[in-house]
N, C-alpha and C positions, 0 to 999 in steps of 0.2 A: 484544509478547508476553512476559509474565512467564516467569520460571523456575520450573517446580514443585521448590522449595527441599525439602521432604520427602522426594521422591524421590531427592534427591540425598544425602542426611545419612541415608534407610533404610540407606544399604549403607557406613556409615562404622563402626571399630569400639567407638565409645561409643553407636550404633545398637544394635546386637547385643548391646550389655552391658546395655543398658536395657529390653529386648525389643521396641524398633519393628521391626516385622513389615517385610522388605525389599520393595520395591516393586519388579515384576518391568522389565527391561531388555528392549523385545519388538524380536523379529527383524521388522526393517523390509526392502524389497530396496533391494537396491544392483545397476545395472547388471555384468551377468555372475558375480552371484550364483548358485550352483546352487537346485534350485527347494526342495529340503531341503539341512540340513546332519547327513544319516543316515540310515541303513537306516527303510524304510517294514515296517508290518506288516500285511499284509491280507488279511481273513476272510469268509465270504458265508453267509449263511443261505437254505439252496435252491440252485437254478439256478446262481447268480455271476456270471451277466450284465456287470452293472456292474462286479464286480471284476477281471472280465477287461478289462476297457476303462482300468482303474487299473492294471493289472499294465502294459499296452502302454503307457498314460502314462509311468509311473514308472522303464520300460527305456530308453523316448526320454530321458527326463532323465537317464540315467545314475545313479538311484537303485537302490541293492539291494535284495531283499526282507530283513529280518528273519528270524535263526533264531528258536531256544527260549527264549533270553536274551540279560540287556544290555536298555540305554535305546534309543530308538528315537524318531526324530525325525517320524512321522506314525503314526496308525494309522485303518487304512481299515476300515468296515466295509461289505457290501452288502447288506442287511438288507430286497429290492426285494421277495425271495418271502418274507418273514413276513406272515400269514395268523391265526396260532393264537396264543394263551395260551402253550402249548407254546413257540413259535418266540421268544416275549418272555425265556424263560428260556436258549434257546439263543444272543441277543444278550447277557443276564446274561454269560454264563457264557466268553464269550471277551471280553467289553469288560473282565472286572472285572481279570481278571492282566494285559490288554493299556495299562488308563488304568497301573498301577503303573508300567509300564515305559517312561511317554512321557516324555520328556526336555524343559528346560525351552524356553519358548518353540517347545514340540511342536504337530503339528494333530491332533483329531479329527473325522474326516468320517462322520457314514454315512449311505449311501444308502438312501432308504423307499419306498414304493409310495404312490400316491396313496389316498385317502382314498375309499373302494366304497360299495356299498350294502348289500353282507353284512354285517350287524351285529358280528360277531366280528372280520372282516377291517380294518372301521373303528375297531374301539376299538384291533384291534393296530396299525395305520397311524399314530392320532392318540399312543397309546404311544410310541411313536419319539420325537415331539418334546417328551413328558414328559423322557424318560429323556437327551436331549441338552440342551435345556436347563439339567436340574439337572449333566449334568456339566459343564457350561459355566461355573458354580459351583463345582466343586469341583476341575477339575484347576488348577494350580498354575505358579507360574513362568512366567506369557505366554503360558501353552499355551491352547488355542480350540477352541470344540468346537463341529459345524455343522451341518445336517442338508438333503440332497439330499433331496428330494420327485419322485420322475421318473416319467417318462410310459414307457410301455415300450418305446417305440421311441427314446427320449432318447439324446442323445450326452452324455456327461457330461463331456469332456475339458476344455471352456473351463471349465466352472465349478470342477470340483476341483481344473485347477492352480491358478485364483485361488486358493481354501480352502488348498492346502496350500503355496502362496508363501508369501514375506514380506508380499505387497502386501496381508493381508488380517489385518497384523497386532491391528489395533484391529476386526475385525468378529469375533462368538460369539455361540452363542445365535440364530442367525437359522436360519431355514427358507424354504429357495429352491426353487420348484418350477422342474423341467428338463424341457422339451419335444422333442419334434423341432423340427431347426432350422430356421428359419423362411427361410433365407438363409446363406450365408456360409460362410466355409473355413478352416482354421488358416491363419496369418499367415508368407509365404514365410521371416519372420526373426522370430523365439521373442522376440529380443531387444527388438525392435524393432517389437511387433505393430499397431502404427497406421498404420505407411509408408503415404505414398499417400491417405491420409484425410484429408479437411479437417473441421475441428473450430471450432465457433462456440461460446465460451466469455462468457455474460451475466454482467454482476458482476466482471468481470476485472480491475478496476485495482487489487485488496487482498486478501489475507485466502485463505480459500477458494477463492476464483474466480483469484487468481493463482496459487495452487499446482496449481489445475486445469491451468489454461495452458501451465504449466512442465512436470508431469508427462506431461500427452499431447503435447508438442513432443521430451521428452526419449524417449518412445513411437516418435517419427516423425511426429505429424501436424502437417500444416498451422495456425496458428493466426491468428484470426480473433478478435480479442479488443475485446468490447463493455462499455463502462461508459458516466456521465453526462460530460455537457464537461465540470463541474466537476471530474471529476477526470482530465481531460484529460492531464497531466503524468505524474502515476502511472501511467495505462494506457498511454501511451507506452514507457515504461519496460520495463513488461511484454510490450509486443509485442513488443521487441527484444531482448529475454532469449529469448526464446522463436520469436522469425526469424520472424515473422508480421507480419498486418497491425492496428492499431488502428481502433476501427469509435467515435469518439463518437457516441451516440445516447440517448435519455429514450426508453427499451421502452413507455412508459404515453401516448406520443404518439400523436395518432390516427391517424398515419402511418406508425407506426414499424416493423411489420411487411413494409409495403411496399418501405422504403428497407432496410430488411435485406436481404430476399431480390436485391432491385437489385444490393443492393454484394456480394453471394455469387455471383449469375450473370453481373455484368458481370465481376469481379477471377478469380472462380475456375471460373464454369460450374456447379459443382453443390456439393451439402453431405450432409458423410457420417455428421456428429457436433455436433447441435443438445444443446448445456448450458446450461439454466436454471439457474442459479443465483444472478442478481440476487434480492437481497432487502430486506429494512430493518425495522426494529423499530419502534412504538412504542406504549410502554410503560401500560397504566395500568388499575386495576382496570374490570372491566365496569361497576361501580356509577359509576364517575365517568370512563369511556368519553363522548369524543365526536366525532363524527360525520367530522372532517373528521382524528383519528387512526386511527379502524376503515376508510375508505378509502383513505387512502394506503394503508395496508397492501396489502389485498385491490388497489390495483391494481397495485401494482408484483410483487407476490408469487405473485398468481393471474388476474389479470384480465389480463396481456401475457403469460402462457405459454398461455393460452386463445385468447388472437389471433392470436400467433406460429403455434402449433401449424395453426390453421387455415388460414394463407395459403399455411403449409408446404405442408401436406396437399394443399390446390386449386391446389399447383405442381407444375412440373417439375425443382425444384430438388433435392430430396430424392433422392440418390443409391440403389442399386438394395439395398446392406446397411444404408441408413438406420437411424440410432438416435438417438432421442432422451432423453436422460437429466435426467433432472427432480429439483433438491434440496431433501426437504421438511425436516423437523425432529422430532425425538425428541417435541419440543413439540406434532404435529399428532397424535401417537400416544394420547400420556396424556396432553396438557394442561400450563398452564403458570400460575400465580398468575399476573395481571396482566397474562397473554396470551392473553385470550379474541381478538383481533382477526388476530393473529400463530399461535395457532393453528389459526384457524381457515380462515386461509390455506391454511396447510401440509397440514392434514388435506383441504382442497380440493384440491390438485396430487394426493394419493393416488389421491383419487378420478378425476379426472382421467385419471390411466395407467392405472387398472384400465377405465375405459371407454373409452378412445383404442387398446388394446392390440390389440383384435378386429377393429378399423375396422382396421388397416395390416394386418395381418397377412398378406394378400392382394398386396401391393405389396414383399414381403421387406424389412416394417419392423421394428423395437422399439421400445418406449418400457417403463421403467421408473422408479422413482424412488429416491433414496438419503437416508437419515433421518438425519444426524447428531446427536450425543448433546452433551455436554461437549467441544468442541474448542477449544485452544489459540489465542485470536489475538484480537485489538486488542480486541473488543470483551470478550471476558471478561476479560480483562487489567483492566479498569474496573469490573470487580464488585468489592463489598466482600470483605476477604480471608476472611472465613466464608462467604459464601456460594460463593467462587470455591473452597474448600477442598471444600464439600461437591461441590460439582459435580463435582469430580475424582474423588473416592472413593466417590460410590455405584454403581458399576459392578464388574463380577467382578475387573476388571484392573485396578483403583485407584488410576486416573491420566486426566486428560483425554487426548483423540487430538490430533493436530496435524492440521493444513491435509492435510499429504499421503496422510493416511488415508483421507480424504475421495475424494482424487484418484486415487488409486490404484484405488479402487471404481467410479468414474464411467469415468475408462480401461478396463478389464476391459467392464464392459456398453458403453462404446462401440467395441468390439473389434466387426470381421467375423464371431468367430468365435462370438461372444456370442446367436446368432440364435434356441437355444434358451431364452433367458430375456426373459421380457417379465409386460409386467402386476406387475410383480415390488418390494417396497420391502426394501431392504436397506438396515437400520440399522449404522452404522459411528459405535457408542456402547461397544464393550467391556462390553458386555450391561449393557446399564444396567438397576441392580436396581428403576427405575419404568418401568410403561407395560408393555404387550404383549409 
């Protein structure tokens, strides 16, 4: 994994003499981190519903609320009863003094009502995620701006601590809808919210899939960590960093679903946290695509999370807060030069959990997916240094994410407490300014 040598030279002071714009320093967590580092500010249009559910969060964390003044290191809105034209001017009109006052590597959350049939009540709903968006753009210094989409009866606690942790320092710009939960209970240890879970991590001997492994063992959970033989040695490595077991296995085997679930119910009895994240590149314009690079793809990438998922489903392995989390790519979103095969993968897994989401939901399942953007690690280390520069910097936060961005997102949705979000793709791209 290269160095983003830019980012390091922004904040030198022949940077500043010369006007490179400093490239922000984002609050990642760190075990026994508090969940802000400062007073929260929080405001509701209507009811407050939600904000009271943020006030009771914010007092467990030991966060205070915000007086009149002063920087402020979150600020909440609950914006569930805007309805009017009107009500769009009354979220104006406490975001605009409230973004001046957010502090660097700050959060912005607000919560919205889903999307109705009253034509006025939808265009104010689909507003919301106008006006989050662009400040997602515009606030400054790290800070992230996000939008809760909730169902009325929603518990919004799992998901607004993730937003206003550190662990979600590379996601903005996204719009997460929150349900009633479908399953599950805040986690007996805040610190530690995986305890007790066992977790099956695909693609695990590098990159991504070992920070997966690291981050939810470092969680509490079980690890169960699956790559190819060939890289038998590496994944080795990684199970024992992580106090789990190594699973060599080729996912694209016609077997391979079966001797999964074997080695899950023979070693552990059941599974609580299915991660797809195996995947593979390869490269090459559609015009001079052939047949046996647009397959490998599609099987390693969507064709073994389609079979996995299946043999899951017609088990009794899948545990009773079952989550499954699926890693597509920014690339499945908006597309990639020379990745009609690779995207087409990834836009496939989307599809995938928006239709598998309704099938479990009955069984106190999840399945979601998480879209990374530009992240740090071996393979874009090997893009040319233009292209690896652009990758970095077109996004609101102007820097690639690392492995653990990734992981931190994939923990969170395979959290118990995670029950209200499903069907769901959270891109962990630092609002990448292409694509959706």
């Amino acid at each position: 994994m290269t160095t983003d040598r830019l980012a390091g030279f922004s904040h030198t002071p022949i940077a500043r003499l010369v006007g490179v714009p400093a490239i922000p320093v984002l609050r990642r967590h760190t075990p026994g981190a508090p969940l802000l580092d400062g007073p929260a500010l929080v405001g509701a249009v209507g009811a407050g519903t939600f904000a009271k559910q943020a006030r009771a969060l914010l007092g467990e964390a030991g966060i205070v609320e915000a007086g009149n003044d002063g920087k402020v290191a979150a600020v909440v809105l609950d914006a569930a009863g805007a309805s009017t034209v009107d009500d769009l001017s009354t979220v104006q009109a406490f975001l605009t003094p409230a973004v001046r006052r957010l502090a660097p590597s700050g959060r912005l959350v607000v919560i919205g009502p889903l999307v109705g049939g009253d034509p006025e009540a939808a265009a104010v709903a689909q507003a919301l995620e106008g006006i989050v968006r662009s400040a997602g753009k515009e606030v400054r210094a790290g800070a992230t701006a996000n939008l809760l989409v909730v169902e009325p009866d929603a518990n919004i606690e799992s998901a607004l601590g993730f937003f206003l942790s550190g662990r979600s320092a590379y996601v903005s710009g996204q719009v997460v809808r929150v349900g009633a939960s479908v399953s599950g209970a805040p986690p007996a240890d805040p610190e530690r919210p995986l305890t007790g879970r066992l977790a099956v991590v695909t693609g695990a001997a590098r990159g991504i899939g070992a920070a997966i492994a690291a981050t939810l063992a470092r969680d509490g959970a079980g690890i169960v960590a699956v790559d190819v033989p060939a890289a038998g040695a590496a994944l080795s490595e990684v199970a024992n960093r992580a106090g789990g077991t190594a699973l060599q296995l080729d996912i694209t085997a016609p077997d391979a679903a079966e001797r999964l679930l074997a080695h899950v119910r023979e070693r552990h009895g059941r599974l609580d946290v299915m991660v797809h994240n195996a995947g593979i590149t390869r490269d090459k314009l559609l015009a001079n695509m052939d047949a046996d690079r647009w397959n490998a793809v599609l099987a390693v990438n969507l064709r073994a999370q389609l079979a996995i998922n299946e043999a899951l489903l017609g088990s009794d392995v899948l545990g009773e807060t079952g989550r499954i989390v699926c890693v597509a790519s920014t690339s499945g979103i908006a597309g990639n030069r020379g990745q009609t095969n690779y995207a087409a993968s990834k836009a496939g897994v989307i599809g995938m959990v928006r239709a598998t989401a309704p099938r479990i939901a009955d069984r106190g399942a999840t399945i979601n997916a998480v879209a990374p953007g530009f992240i740090e690690t071996e393979m874009t280390a090997k893009m040319p240094l233009g292209t690896r520069e652009a990758g970095r910097r077109i996004n609101s936060l102007r820097q690639g994410g690392l492995p653990v961005d990734v992981a931190e997102t994939v923990g969170w949705l395979g959290s118990s407490a995670s029950g209200g979000v499903t069907g769901q793709v959270v891109r962990v791209c630092g609002q990448s300014l292409l694509g959706a």
